[in-house]
C-alpha positions in Angstrom: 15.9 -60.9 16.7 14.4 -57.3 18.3 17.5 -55.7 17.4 17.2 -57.1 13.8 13.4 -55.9 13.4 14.5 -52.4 14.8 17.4 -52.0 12.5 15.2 -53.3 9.5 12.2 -51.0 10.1 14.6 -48.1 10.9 16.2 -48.9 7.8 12.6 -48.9 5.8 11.4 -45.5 7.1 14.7 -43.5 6.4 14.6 -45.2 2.7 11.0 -43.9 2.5 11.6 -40.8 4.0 14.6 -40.1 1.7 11.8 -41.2 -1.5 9.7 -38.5 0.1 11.8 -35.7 0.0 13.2 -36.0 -2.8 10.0 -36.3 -4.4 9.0 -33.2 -2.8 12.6 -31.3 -3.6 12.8 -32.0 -6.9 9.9 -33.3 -8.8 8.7 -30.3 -11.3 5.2 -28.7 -10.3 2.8 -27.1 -12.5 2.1 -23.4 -12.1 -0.5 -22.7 -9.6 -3.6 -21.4 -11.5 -5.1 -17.8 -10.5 -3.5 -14.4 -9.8 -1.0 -13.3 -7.6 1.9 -14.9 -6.1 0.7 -18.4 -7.9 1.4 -16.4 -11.7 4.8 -15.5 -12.9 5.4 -11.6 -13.7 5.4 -11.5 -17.4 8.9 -9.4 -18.4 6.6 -6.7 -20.6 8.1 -7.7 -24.2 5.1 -6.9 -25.5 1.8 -5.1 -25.3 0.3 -8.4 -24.8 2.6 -9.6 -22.1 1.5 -6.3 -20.3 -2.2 -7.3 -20.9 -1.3 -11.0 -19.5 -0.1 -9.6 -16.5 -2.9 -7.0 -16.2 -5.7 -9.6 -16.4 -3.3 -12.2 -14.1 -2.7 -9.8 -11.5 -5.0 -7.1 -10.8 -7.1 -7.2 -7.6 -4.8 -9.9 -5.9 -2.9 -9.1 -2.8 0.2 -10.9 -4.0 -0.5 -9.7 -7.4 -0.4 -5.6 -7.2 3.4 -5.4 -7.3 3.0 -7.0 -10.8 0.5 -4.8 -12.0 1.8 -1.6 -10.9 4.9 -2.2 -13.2 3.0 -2.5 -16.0 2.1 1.5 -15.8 4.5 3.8 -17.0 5.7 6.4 -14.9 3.5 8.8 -16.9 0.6 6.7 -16.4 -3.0 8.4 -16.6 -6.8 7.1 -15.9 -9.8 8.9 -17.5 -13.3 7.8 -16.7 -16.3 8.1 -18.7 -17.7 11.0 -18.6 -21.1 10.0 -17.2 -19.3 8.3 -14.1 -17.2 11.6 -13.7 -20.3 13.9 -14.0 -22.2 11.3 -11.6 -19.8 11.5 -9.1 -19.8 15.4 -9.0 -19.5 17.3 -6.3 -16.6 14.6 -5.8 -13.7 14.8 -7.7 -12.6 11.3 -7.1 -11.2 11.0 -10.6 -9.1 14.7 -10.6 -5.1 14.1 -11.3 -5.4 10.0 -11.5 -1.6 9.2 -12.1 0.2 5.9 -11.6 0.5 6.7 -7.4 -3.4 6.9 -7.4 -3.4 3.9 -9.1 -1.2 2.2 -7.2 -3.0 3.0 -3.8 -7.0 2.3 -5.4 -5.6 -1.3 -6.8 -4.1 -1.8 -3.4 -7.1 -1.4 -1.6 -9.2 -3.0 -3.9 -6.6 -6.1 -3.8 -6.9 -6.5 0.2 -11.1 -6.0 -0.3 -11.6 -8.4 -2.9 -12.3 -12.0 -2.3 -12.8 -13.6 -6.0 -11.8 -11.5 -9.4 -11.7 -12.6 -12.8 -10.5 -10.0 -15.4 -10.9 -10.6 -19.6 -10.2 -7.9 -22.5 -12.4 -10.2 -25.0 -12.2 -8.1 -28.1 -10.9 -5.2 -29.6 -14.0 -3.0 -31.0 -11.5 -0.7 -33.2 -8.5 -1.2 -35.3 -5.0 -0.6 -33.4 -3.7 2.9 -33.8 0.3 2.3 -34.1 3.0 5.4 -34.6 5.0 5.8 -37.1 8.2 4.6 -35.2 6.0 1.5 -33.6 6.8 2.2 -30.1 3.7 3.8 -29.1 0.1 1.6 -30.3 -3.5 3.0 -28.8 -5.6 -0.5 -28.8 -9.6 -0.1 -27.9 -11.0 -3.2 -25.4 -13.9 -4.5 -24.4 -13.9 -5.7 -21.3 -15.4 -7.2 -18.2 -14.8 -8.0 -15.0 -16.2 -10.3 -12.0 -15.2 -9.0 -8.1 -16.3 -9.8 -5.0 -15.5 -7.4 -2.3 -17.5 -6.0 0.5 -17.5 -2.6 -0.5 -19.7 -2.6 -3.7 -22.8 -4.6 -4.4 -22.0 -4.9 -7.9 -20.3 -8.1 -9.4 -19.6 -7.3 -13.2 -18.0 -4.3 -13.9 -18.1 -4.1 -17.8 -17.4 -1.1 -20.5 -14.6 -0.1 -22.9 -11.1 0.7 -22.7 -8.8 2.6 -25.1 -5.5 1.7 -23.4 -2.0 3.1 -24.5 1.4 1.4 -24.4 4.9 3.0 -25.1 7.9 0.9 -25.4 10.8 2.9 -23.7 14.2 2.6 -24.3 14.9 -0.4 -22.8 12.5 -2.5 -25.1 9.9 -2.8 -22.3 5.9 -1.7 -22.6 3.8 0.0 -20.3 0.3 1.6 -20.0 0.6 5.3 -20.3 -3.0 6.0 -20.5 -6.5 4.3 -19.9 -9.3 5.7 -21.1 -12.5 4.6 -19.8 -15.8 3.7 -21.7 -19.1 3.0 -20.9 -20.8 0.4 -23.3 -24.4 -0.7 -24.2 -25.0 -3.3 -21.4 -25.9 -0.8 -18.6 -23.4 -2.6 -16.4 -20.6 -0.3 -14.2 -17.5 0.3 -15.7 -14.0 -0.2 -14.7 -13.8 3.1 -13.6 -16.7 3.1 -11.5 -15.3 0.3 -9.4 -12.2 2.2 -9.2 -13.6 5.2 -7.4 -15.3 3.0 -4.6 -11.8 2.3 -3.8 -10.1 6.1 -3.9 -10.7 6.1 -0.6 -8.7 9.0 2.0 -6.1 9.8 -0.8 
């Protein structure tokens, strides 16, 4: 009669365990919600796949591999001019390329505990080239950061960002220009600088 139980409740946990697993092996699961490795890397078909991916992925650890793609290797940054002339004698902002880029939204990334990025409107109508593969398209933005090198939580402003589509059918930012707005608040750009650090 032992022998019995034991083969019975042997029986009865492998049968669960095998309803386990295989829950866990194959049952479909829901994309994780935030940036990073949780967010699939849009394939940039489209200005607004780059934005997606821009707004999923910057400032996250897992996420700067993603965003990084989404410049062009042309890529430019230009500040307002009042956070360049406030930053004088520094000229944190001189020759800010896609490597600069790279590197500041690297270091921002491993800084940052919480981010939450939003282009919410465009304040101008789209300038698009003649051939359709280049489109200049003029944000407002914000966005919330917590990281322990800037007091500041909203960075907010205006961007005039550029995309190309190259030959392969694929856009990317070849410039951003930076813009401060009416709420007072620091711009994009401003955070930026706080993390050109050594470089």
């Amino acid at each position: 009669m032992g022998g019995n139980r034991k083969t019975w409740f042997a029986a009865l946990t492998l049968v669960t365990l095998a309803g386990v697993l295989s829950g866990c092996l194959f049952s479909p699961r829901a994309p994780r919600p935030g940036g990073g490795s949780g967010v699939i890397c849009l394939t940039p078909n489209s200005p607004e796949a780059v934005l997606s991916n821009v707004i999923a992925h910057y400032a996250s650890v897992a996420g700067v591999t993603c965003y990084t793609q989404m410049l062009d290797a042309t890529f430019a940054f230009h500040p307002d001019a009042s956070d360049s002339i406030q930053a004088l004698p520094d000229t944190v902002y001189s020759n800010w390329n896609r490597d600069i880029e790279t590197r500041d939204a690297s270091n921002l990334a491993s800084n940052a505990t919480f981010r939450a990025a939003s282009f919410d409107s465009e304040y101008a109508a789209r300038v698009i080239s003649s051939d359709q593969r280049t489109q200049i398209r003029f944000y407002a933005y914000h966005l919330i950061i917590h990281a322990s090198q800037v007091s500041d939580t909203l960075f907010q402003g205006l961007a005039d960002v550029t995309f190309f589509q190259g030959a392969d059918a694929q856009w990317h930012i070849t410039n951003w220009a930076d813009k401060r707005d009416a709420s007072g608040a620091k711009t994009w750009g401003y955070l930026r600088a706080r993390y050109r650090v050594g470089f």
